[in-house]
C-alpha positions in Angstrom: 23.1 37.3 -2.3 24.0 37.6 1.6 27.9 36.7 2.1 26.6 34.2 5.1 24.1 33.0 2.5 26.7 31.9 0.4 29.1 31.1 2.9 26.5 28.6 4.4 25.9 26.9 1.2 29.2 27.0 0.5 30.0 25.1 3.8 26.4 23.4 4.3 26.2 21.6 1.1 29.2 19.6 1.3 28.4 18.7 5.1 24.7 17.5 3.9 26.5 15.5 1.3 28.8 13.9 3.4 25.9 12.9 6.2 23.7 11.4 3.2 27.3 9.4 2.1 27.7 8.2 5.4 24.5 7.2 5.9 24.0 5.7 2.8 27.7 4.1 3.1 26.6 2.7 6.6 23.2 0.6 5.4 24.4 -1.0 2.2 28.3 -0.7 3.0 31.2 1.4 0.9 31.9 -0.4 -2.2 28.0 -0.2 -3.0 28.1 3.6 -2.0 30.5 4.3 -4.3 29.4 2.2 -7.1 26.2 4.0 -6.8 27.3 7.0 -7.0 29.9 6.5 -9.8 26.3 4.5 -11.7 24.2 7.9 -11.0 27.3 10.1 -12.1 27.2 7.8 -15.3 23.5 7.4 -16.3 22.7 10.7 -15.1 25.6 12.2 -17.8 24.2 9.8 -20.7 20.9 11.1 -20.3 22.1 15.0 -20.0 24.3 13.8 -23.3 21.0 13.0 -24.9 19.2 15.9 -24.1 21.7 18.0 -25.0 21.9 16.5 -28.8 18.0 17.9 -28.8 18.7 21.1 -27.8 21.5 21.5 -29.7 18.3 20.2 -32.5 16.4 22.4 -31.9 19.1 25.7 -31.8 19.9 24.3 -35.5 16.6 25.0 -36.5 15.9 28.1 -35.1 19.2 29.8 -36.3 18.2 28.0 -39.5 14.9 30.2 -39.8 16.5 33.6 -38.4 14.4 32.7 -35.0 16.4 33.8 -31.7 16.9 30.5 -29.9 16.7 32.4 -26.4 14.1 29.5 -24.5 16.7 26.6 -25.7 19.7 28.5 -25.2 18.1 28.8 -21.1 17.2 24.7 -22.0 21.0 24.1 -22.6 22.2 26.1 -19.4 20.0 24.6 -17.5 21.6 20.9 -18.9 25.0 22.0 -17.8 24.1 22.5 -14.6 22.4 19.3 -14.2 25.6 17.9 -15.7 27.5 19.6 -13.2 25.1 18.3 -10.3 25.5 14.9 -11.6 29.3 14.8 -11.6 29.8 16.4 -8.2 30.1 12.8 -5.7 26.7 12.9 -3.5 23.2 11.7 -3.2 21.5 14.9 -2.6 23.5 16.6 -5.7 22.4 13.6 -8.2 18.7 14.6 -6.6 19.0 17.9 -8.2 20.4 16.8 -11.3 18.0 14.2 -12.1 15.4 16.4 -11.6 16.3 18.9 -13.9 16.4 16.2 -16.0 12.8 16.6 -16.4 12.1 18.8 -19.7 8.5 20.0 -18.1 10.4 21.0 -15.3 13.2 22.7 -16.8 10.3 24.7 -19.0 8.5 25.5 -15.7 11.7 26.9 -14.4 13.0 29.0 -17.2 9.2 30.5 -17.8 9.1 31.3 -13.9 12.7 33.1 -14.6 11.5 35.0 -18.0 8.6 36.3 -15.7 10.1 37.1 -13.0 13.7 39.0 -14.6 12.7 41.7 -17.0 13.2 41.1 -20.7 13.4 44.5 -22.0 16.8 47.3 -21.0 15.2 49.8 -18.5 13.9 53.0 -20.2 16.9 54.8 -20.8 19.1 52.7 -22.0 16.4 51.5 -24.5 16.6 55.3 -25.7 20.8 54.8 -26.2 20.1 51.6 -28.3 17.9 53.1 -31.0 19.5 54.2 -33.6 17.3 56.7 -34.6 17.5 58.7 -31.1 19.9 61.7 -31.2 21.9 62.5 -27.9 22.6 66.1 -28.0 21.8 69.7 -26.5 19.7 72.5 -27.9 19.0 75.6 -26.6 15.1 77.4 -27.8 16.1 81.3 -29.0 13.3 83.1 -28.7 
């Protein structure tokens, strides 16, 4: 990622945040602003708390049957950042977090990532990995 990239979302996102707050703050006045935004911070945390207590679930049961949980484990990361979007003061924030939220989303994203990152170690460090590979030198003595 670009340094400006991050710089600008670094510096961008906060400014959006404030504008919507502002905004927001100006139509239905402060207190209700920051009610609302304390009442998303809270519902939106409750749910990710009872999402999380599935994946968790579900992690249980595939340790339990020697399965590699890899698809929740993504489930759960995905969680804590919607945790952290909801906790971070702004309407734009609680957006994201609701939305991911939304299992069939969260699925959609992870499945997009697992097809889009490779899965396996690139060929030779595949080769280091197997046990049954031995590094060494010969020399053919005719």
């Amino acid at each position: 990622m670009p340094i400006i990239l991050l710089l600008a979302l670094v510096i961008g996102a906060p400014l959006i945040e404030l504008y919507f707050l502002i905004r927001v703050g100006s139509v239905i006045g402060a207190l209700p602003t920051i009610a609302l935004t304390l009442g998303t911070a809270a519902l939106g945390l409750w749910l990710v708390r009872l999402q999380g207590l599935g994946v968790l679930t579900r992690v249980g049961r595939s340790l339990a049957v020697d399965e590699l949980p890899a698809l929740d484990l993504m489930d759960g990361a995905l969680l804590l950042v919607a945790g952290l979007f909801l906790l971070l003061p702004g309407f734009v924030t609680d957006a994201l977090g609701f939305l991911l939220l939304i299992p069939p989303l969260r699925r959609w994203l992870i499945l997009r990532y697992v097809r889009l990152v490779p899965l396996h170690p690139p060929h030779g460090e595949a080769r280091r990995l197997d046990p049954r590979v031995i590094e060494g030198r010969y020399r053919r003595e005719d």
